[in-house]
N, C-alpha and C positions, 0 to 999 in steps of 0.2 A: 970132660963135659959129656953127660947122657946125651940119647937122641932127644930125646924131652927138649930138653934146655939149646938144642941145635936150633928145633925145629920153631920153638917160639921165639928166638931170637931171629930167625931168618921173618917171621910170621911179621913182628914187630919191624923190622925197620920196610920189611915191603911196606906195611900200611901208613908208615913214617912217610915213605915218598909218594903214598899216595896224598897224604894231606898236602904236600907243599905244591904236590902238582895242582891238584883241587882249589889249594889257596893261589897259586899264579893266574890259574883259569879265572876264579872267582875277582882277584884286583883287578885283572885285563876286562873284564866284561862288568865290573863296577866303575870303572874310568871310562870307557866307552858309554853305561847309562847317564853317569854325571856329564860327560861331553855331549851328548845329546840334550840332554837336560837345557842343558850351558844356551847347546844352540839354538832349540825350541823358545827357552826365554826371551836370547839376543831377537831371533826372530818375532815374535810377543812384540816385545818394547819398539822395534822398529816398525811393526806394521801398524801398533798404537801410535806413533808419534808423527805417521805418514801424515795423516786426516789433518794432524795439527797443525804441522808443516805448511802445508799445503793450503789450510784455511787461515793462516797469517798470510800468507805469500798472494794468496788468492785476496784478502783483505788490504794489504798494501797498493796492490795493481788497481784496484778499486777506487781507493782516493788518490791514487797518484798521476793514474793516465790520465781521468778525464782533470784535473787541475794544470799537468803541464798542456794541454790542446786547450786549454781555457787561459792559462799562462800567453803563450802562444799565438792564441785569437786578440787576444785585447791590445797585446804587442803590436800586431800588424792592424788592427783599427786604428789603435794610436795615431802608427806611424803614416798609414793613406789619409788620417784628416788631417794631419799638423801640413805633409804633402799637399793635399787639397787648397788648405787655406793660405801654405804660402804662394801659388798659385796666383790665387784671388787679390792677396795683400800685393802680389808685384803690378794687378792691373790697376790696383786703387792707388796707388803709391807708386808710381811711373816716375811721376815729376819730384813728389817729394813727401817726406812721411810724415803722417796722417792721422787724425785719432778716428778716423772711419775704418785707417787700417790696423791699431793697433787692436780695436775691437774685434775684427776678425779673427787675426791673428792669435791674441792673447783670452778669447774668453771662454768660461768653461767646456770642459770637453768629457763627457758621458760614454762611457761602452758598456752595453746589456744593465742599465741605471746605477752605475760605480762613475767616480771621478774618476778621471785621470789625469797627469799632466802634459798641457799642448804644448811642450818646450823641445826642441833640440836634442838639447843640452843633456836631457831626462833618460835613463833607463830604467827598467823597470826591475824589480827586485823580488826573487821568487821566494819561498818558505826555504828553497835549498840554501842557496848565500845566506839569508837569516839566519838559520842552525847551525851551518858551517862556520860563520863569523863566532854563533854562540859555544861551539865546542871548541874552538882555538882559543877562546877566552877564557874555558875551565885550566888554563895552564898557564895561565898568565900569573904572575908571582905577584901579590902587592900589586896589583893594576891602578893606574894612578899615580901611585907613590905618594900616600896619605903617610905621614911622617905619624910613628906611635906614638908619641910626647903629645901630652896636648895642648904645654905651653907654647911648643914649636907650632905646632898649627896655628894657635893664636897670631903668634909672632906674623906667619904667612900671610894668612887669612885674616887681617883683624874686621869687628863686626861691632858696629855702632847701634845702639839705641836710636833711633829716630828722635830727633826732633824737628818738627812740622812746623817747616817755618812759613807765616800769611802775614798778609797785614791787617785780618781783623779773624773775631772767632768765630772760623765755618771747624771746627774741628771735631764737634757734636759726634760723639762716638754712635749712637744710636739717631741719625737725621728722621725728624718726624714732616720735615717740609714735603711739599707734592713733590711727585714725581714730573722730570723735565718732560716739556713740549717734544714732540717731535714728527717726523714725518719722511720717507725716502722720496726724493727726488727723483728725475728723469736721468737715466744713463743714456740716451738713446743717440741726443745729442752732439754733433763732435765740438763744441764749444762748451764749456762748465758751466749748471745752471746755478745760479742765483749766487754762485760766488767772486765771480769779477765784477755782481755787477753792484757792489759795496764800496765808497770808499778808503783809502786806505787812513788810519791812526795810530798813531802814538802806541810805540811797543811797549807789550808787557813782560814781565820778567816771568819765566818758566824756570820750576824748580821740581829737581827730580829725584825722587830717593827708590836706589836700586835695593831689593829685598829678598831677591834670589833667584836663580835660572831665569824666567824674562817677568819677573814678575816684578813692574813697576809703579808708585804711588805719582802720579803727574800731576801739579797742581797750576794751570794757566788762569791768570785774571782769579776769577770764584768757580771756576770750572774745577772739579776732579775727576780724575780717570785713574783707575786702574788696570793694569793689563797682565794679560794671562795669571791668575789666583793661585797661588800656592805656597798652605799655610800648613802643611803638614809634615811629619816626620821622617817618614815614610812613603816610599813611591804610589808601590802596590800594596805590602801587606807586613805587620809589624813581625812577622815571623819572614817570608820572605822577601822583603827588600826591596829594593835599595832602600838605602838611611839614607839620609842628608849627612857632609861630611864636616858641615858649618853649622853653630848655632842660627836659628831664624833671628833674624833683629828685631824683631816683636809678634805678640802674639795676635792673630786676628781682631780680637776685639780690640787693640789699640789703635785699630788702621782707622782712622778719620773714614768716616761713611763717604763712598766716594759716589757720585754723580753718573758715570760711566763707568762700568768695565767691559773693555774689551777683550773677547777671545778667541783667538786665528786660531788654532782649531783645538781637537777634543781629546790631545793626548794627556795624560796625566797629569804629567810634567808641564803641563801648561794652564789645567786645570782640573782642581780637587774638590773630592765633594764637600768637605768639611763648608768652604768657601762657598757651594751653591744650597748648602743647608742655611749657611748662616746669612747670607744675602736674597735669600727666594723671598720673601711676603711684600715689597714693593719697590723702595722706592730707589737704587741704582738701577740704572736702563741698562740691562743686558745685550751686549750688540755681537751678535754669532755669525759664523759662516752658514750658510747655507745650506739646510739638510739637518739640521741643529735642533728642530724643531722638536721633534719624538721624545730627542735626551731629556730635552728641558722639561717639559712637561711633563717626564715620568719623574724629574726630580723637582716637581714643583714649585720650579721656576714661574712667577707670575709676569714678570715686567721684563719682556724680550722681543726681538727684532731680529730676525736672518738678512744678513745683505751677500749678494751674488758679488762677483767682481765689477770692478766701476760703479757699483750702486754708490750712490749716497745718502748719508742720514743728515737732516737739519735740527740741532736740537735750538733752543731759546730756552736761559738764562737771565731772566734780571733785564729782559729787552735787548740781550746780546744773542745776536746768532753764529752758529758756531755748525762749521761739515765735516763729517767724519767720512771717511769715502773706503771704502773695501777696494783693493789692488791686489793682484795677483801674487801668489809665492809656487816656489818649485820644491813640493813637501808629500805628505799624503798623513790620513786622517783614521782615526779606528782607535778605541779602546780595548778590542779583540779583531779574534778572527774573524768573528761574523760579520762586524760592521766594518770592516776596513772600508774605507773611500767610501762609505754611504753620505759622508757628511763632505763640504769642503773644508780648503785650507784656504787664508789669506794673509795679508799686514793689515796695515789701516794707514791713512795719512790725515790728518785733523790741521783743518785749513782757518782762518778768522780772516775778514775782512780780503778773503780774494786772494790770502798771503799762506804759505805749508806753516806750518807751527811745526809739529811731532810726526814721526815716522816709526811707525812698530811695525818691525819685519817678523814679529815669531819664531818662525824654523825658517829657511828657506835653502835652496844651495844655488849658484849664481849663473846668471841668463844673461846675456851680454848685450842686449839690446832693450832689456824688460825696463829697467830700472831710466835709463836713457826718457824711455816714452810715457813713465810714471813723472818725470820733470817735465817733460814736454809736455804732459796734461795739466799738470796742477800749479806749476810753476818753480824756477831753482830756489835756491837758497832758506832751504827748510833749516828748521832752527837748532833742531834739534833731534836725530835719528838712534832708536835704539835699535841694533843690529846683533843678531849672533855668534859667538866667535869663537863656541866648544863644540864640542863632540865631531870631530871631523879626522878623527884615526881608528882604523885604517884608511886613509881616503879614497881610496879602493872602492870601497863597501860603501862609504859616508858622502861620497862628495857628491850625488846625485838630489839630495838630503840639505847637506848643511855646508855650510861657506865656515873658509877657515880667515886668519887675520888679515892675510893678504887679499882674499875676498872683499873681506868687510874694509876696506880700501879702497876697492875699485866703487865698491856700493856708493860709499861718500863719496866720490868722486863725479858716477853717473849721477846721482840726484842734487850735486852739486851743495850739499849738505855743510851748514857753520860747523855745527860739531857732532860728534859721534862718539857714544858711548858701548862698548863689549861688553856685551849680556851674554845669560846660558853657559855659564860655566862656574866651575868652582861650587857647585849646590851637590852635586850628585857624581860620583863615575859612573855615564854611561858611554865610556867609550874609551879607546887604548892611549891616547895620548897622558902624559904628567901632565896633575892638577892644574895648575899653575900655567902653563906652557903657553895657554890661550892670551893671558896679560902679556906674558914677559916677551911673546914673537912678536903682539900687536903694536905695543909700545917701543921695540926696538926695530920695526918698520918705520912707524908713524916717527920716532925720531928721525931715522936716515931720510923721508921726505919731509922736513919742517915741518910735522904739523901735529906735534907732541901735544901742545897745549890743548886742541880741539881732537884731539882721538885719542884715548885711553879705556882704561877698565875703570872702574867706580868701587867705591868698598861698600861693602855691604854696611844698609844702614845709614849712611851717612849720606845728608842733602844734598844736591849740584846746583847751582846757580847759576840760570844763561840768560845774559839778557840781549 
């Protein structure tokens, strides 16, 4: 080998190591730029997402604090005037109890112009338990236990056609007659006006056809009533739900034009619009709770009446007088957020001759003295009471709300009630107990205390006869 060929060979690999030095240098200070890079962006994104952060976080505290000290407030007004008033009801009611002091005790109660209820018994129910209860329901399997088969449903659940039994034809699917007389009476009194002072005659038979959750067709004498309306498919909205889990036993227009309806208050489930579109231009006397007023008129309701608690209504019939009296319930009222408790909640008890006919409780959950002083005002041996007896699982969450079988028990019991029929249930799952559960616990109560025959569930559709 010449010096030539030494000396480029020596030339060649020195500048060989210089590249690979030059290339370590160069990856080491290319992964150092990318790692910067890395952390400028990490940095970036985190210092974008602060603001964000921060203005949910800032927007949650916003609606959340001033609602729970509003939560909070309303709680302890509640609780100083239910306080307050028993108070009052111990000086008025010393010797013995009183419908001076039931009035106290039991009549509406307002905080910052929302209802609330004056019971005991009552807690109050925030947005938090409501979501809570609503997110432990997204896991609930089959909730209900609605059987897939739908001959198996049938078999369950069977559901009758209606037929509308009178003794002559008021059945007039479109009634063009006038609209009933009527007039609210004096609450004020602790004697009942103008209903004891009627003698007593010759009983008529009341017949009753259950239609779904409290929604009942009552026909006493030529009087009809209906209570709480709901003819529809769907709760809220035919995309989101709830379905009905039953077919309806007829469609609205088959229901005999009825005279009255009544409705305890302004939840869905108790009344739809279909039902105030199709009855708004006159002639059923709409009888509302209290607060009722705005609804109706925005829905075009013409022929309506708000009664407080203890009010009474007189209507006249044919030369027949006939009281419908608004009583208290342990419920609350809203189609939304906005309106929750703007409106009341109530039952009704529809008297003749001085004597309870019918009792519509709606929603209610149970007071242990309420119902006691609902007899002691109007009188025992109502004829016939329709009572609630679903949705009451988790009773946790419900029972503040809604009376379960063994409830709707004690109810007949205080109002001293011939018979009692279990409504609100079987229409919809809105709540964790099996379909079913509500008949089958009420009827194997009502067995174990003898009194099967007058306390059961009702099929949908199909007439009762009480005379």
């Amino acid at each position: 080998m010449n010096g030539l060929t030494i000396r480029n060979s020596i030339v060649f690999r020195y500048s060989r190591g210089s590249i690979r030095r030059n290339s370590v240098v160069f990856r080491r200070d290319l992964g150092q730029g990318i790692r910067r890079f890395n952390g400028f962006a990490k940095r970036k994104r985190k210092e974008d997402f602060e603001p964000s952060r921060h203005y949910v976080v800032g927007a949650l505290l916003t609606v959340l604090v001033p609602y729970t000290c509003y939560a909070f407030y309303v709680s302890a007004c509640a609780s100083n005037e239910i306080d307050e008033r028993r108070k009052k009801v111990y000086r008025v009611e010393r010797l013995d109890e009183n419908y001076e002091g039931t009035l106290i005790k039991y009549s509406p109660l307002q905080v910052l112009g929302r209802y609330e209820n004056p019971f005991d018994e009552y807690r109050i129910q925030t947005v938090y338990e409501f979501f809570c209860n609503r997110f432990v329901e997204l896991f609930q399997r089959n909730r209900g236990g609605i059987p897939v088969d739908r001959l198996q449903m049938q078999q369950l659940m069977p559901v009758h056609k209606p037929q509308w039994v009178l003794d002559r034809e008021v059945l007039r699917f479109k009634d063009i007659s006038e609209p009933l007389k009527h007039r609210i009476l004096d609450n004020n009194s602790p004697e009942p006006v103008s209903i004891l002072d009627q003698p007593p005659k010759e009983e008529s038979t009341l017949f009753n056809t259950w239609l779904g959750q409290s929604c009942n067709l009552i026909v006493y004498r030529d009087l009809k009533i209906l209570t709480d309306p709901l003819f529809t498919d769907f709760l809220l909205h035919e995309t989101l739900g709830p379905k009905r889990i039953t077919d309806m036993p007829c469609q609205i227009e088959e229901v005999p034009t009825p005279d009255v309806i009544l409705v305890s208050h302004n939840h869905p489930d108790h009344l739809d619009l279909k039902s105030l579109e199709y009855w708004k231009d006159g002639h059923p006397l709409w009888i509302v709770p209290k607060g009722m007023k705005y609804f109706m008129e925005e829905h075009k309701v013409k022929n309506f009446i708000e009664l407080s608690w203890w009010e009474t209504c007189e209507l006249d019939k044919d030369g027949e007088k006939y009281h419908i009296s608004s009583t208290p319930a342990m419920h609350w009222s809203g189609r939304s957020l906005m309106d929750t408790n703007r409106s009341l909640w109530c039952s009704f008890l529809l008297s003749h001759h001085g004597r309870p006919i019918l009792f519509h409780a709606g929603d209610t959950g149970y007071v242990k003295d309420l119902y006691i002083r609902i007899k002691n005002r109007f009188g025992g041996g109502c004829r016939l009471a329709l009572l609630p007896c679903g949705q009451y699982c988790p009773e946790w969450h419900q029972r503040p709300r809604h009376i379960n079988p063994r409830e709707l028990i004690k109810i007949m019991k205080d109002l001293e009630a011939r018979h009692a029929l279990g409504v609100h249930w079987g229409t919809f799952v809105l709540s964790g107990e099996y379909f079913r559960e509500p008949k089958e616990r009420l009827e194997m109560l009502a067995e174990w205390k003898a009194i099967r025959g007058r306390c059961y569930c009702p099929e949908l559709g199909k007439t009762e006869k009480f005379n």
